[in-house]
N, C-alpha and C positions, 0 to 999 in steps of 0.2 A: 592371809591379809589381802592376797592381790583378788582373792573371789570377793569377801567380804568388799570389797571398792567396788570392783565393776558390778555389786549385785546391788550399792547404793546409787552409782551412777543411772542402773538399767532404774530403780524405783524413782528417782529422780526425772529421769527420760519420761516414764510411764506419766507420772504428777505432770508435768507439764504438758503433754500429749492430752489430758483431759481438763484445761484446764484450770490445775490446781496453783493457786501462788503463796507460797511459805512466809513471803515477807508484804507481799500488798493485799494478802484477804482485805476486803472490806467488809464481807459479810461470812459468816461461815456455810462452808458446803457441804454437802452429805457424806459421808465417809464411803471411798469405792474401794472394796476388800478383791484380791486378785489371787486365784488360785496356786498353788506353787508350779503346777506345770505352766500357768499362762507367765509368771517371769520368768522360766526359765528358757521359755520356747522365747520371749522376747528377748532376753540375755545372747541364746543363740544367734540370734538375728543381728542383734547388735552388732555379735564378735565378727561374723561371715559379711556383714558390709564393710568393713574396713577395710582400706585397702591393702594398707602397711601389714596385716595380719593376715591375708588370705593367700601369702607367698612371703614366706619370710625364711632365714637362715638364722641358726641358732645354734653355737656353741659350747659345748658342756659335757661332763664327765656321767658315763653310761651306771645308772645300779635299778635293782631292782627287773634288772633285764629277764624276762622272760619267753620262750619260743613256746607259742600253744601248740596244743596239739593240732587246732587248723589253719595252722601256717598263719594266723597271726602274730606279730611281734608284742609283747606290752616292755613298758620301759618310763624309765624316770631321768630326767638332762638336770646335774644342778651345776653350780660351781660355787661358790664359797660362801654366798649372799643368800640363796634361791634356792628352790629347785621347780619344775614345771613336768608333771604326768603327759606320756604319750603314747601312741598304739601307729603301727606300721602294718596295713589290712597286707594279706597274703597277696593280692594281684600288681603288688609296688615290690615285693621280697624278690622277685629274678636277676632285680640289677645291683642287688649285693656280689660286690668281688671280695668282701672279706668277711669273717665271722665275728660279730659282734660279742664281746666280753665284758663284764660287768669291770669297772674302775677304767675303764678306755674312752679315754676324748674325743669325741666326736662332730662332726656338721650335719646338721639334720635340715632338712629344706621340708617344709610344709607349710599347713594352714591351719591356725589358730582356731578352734570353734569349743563349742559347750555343748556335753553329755547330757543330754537333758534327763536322763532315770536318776540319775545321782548329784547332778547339778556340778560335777565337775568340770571346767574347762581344763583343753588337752588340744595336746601339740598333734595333725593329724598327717605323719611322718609320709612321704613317695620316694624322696632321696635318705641314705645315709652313706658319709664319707669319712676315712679315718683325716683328723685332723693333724694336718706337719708333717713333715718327712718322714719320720719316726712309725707314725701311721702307715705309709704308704708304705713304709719296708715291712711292716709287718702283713698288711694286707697281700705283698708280694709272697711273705716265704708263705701264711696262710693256702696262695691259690698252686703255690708253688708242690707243696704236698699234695693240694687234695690230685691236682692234672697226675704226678708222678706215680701215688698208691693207684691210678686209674692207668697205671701204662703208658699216658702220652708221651713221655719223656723215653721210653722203651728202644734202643736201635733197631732194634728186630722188626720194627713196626715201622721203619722209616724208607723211601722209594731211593732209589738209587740216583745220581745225576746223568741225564743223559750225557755219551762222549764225547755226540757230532748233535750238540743242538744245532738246527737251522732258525729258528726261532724264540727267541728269547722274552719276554714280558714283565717288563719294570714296573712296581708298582711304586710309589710314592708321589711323593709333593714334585708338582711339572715345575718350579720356581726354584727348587733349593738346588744344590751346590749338588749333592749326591747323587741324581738322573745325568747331571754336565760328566761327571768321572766316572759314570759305567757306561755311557753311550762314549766318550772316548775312547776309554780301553777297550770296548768290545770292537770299534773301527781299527784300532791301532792295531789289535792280534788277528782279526780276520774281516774284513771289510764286508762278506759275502753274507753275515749271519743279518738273519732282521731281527730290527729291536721296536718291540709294540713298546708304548710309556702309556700307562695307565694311568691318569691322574686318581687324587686319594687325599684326603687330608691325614696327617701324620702329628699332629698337635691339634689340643683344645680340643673342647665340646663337639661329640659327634663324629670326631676321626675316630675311634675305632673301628665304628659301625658302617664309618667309608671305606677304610681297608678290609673289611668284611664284604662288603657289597663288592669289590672289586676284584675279588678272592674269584666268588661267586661267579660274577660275569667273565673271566679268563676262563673260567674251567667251562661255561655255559658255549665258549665264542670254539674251544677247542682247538686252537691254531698253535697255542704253543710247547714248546718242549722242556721248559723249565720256566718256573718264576723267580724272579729275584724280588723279594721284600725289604723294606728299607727306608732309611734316612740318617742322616748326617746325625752328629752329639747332639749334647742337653741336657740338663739338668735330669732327673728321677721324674719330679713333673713333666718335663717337654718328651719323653719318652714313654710314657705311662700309658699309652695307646696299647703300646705293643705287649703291657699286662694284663691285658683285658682279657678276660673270659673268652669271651664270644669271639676274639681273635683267632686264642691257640687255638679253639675248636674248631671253625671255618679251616685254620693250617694241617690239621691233624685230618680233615676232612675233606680235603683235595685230593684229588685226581689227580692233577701234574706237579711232578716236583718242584718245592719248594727250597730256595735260599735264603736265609733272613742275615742280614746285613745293615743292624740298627747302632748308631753312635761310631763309639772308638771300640778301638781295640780289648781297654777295660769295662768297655760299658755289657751288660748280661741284661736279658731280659728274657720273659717267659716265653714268645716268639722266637727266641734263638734256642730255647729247650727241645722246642715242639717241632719245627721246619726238619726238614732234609739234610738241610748241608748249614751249619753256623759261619759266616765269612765274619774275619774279624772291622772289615769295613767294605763300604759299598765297592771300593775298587776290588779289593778282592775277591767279594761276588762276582762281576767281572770276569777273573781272570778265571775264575772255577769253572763258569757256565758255557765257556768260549771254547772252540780248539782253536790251536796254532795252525794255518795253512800253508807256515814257512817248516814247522815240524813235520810237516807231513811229506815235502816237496824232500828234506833232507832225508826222512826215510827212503824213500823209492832212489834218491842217489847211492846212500850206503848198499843198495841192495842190488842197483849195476854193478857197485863198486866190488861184494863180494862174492857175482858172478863172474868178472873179469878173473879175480884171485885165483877161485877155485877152478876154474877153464888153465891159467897157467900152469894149477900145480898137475892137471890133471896128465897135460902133456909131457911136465920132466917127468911122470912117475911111468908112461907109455914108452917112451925110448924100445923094447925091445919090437913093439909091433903099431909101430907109430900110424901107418895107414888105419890100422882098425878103430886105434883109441881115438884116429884123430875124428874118422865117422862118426863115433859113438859120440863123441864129447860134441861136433857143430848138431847133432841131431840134438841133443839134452840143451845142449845153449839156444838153438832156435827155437825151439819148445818152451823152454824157463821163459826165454826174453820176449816172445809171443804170452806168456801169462802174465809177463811183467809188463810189458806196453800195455796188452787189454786192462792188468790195473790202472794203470797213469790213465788211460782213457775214460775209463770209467771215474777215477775222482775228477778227471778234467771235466767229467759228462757232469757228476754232481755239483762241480764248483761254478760252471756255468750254469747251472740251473736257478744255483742261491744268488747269481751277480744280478743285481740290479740293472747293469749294461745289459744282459742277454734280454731281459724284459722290454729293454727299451726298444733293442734292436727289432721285436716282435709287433713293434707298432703301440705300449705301453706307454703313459707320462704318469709323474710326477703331478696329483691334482692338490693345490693348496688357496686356504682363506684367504685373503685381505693379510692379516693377523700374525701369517706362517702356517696355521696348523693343518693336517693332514685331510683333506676329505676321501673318507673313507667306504661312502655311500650315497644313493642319491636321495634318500631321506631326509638328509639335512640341509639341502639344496633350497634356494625359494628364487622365486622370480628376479631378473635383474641384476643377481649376486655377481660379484664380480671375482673370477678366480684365476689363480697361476699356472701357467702348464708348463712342465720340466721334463725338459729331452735329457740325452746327452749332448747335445750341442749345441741347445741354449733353452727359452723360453718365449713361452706365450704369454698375452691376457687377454681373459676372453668373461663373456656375459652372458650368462643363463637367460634361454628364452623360454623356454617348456622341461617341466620336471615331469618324467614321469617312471612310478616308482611299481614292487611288483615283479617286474619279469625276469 
C-alpha cells in the first residue's frame, strides 16, 4: 500500500513537472509514456530529498533477520499495523554491542531510500539499538559471554595493583561527585601521592569513545602507576558506557593497571569484569590504589620496639658471661639499628621526593588558569594569558609575554 502511494504521488510529481493538468486540460496532450527505471530512479530521488526520511528512528520488532555471508545484514521492522524491509551494509555492523535475533524490538536510525532493480523502498540501517531496559540487559549478558568464552574476564590475565603507587590517574567526569571523594581519600591516606584527573565523559553520546581515548592517552603519557576508572550511580542507561565493547577492550589492553569503580556497590558492569581491581565505589578505588604513610611510620616503630625486646631478653639469658653477650648483642644492635635508620631514611628519602613541599623548596610553583585548572605545558599558553603561581607561602599573578615551545 505504502509503495503503491508514493509510486502514484512520484507519477503525479512527474505530470505536473511536464505540464500535464488532470483537471484544467483545455486541450488534450500527447501522452508521455516513462520507462520503469526512469520512475523509479525518480521515486528514489524523491525518497533521499526529504528531510524527515534521510535520518529518521524507527521502532519495531526484528523478523525475517538475516546475516549474509558478506557481512551484510537484511531484515524486516514491523509492529502490529506495518511492516517496512531494511539492509545494514557491512561497514555500519562494528558498532553492534549486541546480536541481533529475530522477534527482538529494536531502534533502528537510518535513511529511507528506494531499490531501484526491484522498486522496493527500504529502511537503509548505520545504527541498531535494543529498545527498553530489557534490551539493554540482554545486549549486556549477550557482550557479557562473548568478552568471557574470549578470556577477558580470566584472573590469570589481570596486572596486579601496584603497593606504593606515587602516581595515580583518575579518569572520569571533572564535575561529578566521584573525582571530589577520590582526590580526598587519596589526600586524607597519604598527601604525597599525585593525583593526574583525566577528564572523560562518562554519560550520553560518545562517552565511551571518551573513556577509550583517555585510556589511550594515560598509557601514551606513561606517568602513572595505576588508573582508577569510574563514576558515581545511575540508572542501566546513565551507566551503559562502561558496557561498551570498545571500553573492555581499550581495559583489557592497557599497560597500567586498572581499577574500575562504576556506581554503588550493587551496581556491575562489563568494565568492572575486565579491569584489574573491581572497587565497589569510587572511594574505595581510593583506598586500594593509596598506601597508608601513617602505616608505614607505625611499622618501623613496631620494629624499634622489637629490637629493644629482643636486646633485653638477650641480656637476662647472658648473666653467666655478661661482658661477651653484652659485645655481641651492642654490636648486633648497632648493626640492626644502622639498617633500621638507613630504612627510615630511605622512605624519608622517598616520601620527600613524592611531597609536593620538596618541589617547591627546589624553586618549583604551582602554574594555574584563570579558571583553577593545571598548566601542564607551555603548549597551551597564548600571548597575554594571565596565570597563578603557587609556592608554599603564598602566590603570584603573572602575564604571559613570549611562549616558546619545543625545548
Amino acid at each position: 500500500m505504502v509503495q503503491t502511494n508514493l509510486l502514484r504521488l512520484s507519477m503525479a510529481c512527474l505530470a505536473m513537472f511536464h505540464g500535464v493538468s488532470k483537471h484544467k486540460a483545455e486541450r488534450p496532450l500527447a501522452r508521455q509514456v516513462f520507462t520503469v527505471s526512469q520512475v523509479n530512479r525518480y521515486v528514489k530521488r524523491v525518497l533521499e530529498a526529504d528531510a524527515l526520511l534521510a535520518g529518521v528512528f524507527i521502532e519495531g520488532e526484528l523478523s525475517n533477520f538475516q546475516a549474509h555471508s558478506s557481512g551484510h545484514l537484511y531484515f524486516t521492522l514491523k509492529d502490529a499495523g506495518a511492516a517496512i524491509s531494511g539492509v545494514m551494509f557491512k561497514s555500519h555492523t562494528y558498532a553492534l554491542n549486541f546480536d541481533p535475533q529475530n522477534g527482538m524490538k529494536v531502534i533502528a536510525f537510518g535513511q529511507l531510500s528506494l531499490y531501484e532493480k526491484t522498486g522496493q523502498y527500504q529502511l537503509y540501517a548505520e545504527i541498531f539499538e535494543p529498545a527498553g531496559v530489557g534490551g539493554l540487559q540482554l545486549a549486556f549478558r549477550q557482550l557479557s559471554e562473548k568478552l568471557q568464552k574470549e578470556g577477558l574476564f580470566d584472573e590469570e590475565r589481570k596486572r596486579p595493583i601496584p603497593e606504593f603507587a606515587n602516581t595515580i590517574a583518575v579518569i572520569t567526569s571533572p564535575t561529578g561527585a566521584a573525582v571530589h571523594d577520590i582526590i580526598r581519600t587519596i589526600r586524607g591516606w597519604n598527601p604525597a601521592v599525585k593525583v593526574v584527573v583525566v577528564p572523560a565523559k562518562v554519560q550520553g553520546d560518545g562517552a565511551a569513545s571518551d573513556l577509550v581515548q583517555a585510556i589511550k592517552d594515560v598509557n601514551a603519557w606513561g606517568g602513572a602507576d595505576v588508573i582508577i576508572l569510574g563514576r558515581g550511580g545511575g540508572s542501566i542507561e546513565d551507566l551503559w558506557a562502561f558496557n561498551e565493547e570498545a571500553l573492555a577492550r581499550a581495559i583489557a589492553a592497557s599497560k597500567i593497571p586498572i581499577i574500575s569503580a562504576v556506581g554503588h556497590e550493587t551496581d556491575f558492569t562489563i568494565s568492572d569484569f575486565v579491569a584489574d581491581m573491581r572497587a565497589a565505589t569510587p572511594t574505595a578505588a581510593a583506598v586500594a590504589a593509596v598506601y597508608d604513610h601513617a602505616q608505614i611510620a607505625a611499622y618501623l616503630k613496631s620494629l624499634q620496639a622489637a629490637l629493644n625486646i629482643g636486646i633485653s631478653l638477650s641480656i637476662r639469658d647472658s648473666l653467666t658471661n655478661v661482658k661477651y653477650w653484652l659485645e655481641q648483642l651492642n654490636r648486633q644492635a648497632k648493626a640492626r639499628l644502622a639498617r633500621e635508620w638507613q630504612n627510615l631514611a630511605h622512605y624519608e628519602t622517598l616520601l620527600e621526593k613524592v611531597s609536593p613541599y620538596a618541589a617547591f623548596k627546589r624553586g618549583y610553583a604551582l602554574v594555574r588558569s584563570q579558571n583553577g585548572g593545571l598548566i601542564t605545558g607551555a603548549n597551551v599558553l597564548t600571548h597575554g594569558q594571565r596565570l597563578e603561581l603557587s609556592w608554599a607561602d603564598g602566590t603570584a599573578v603573572a602575564t604571559i609575554e613570549d611562549v616558546q615551545c619545543g625545548k
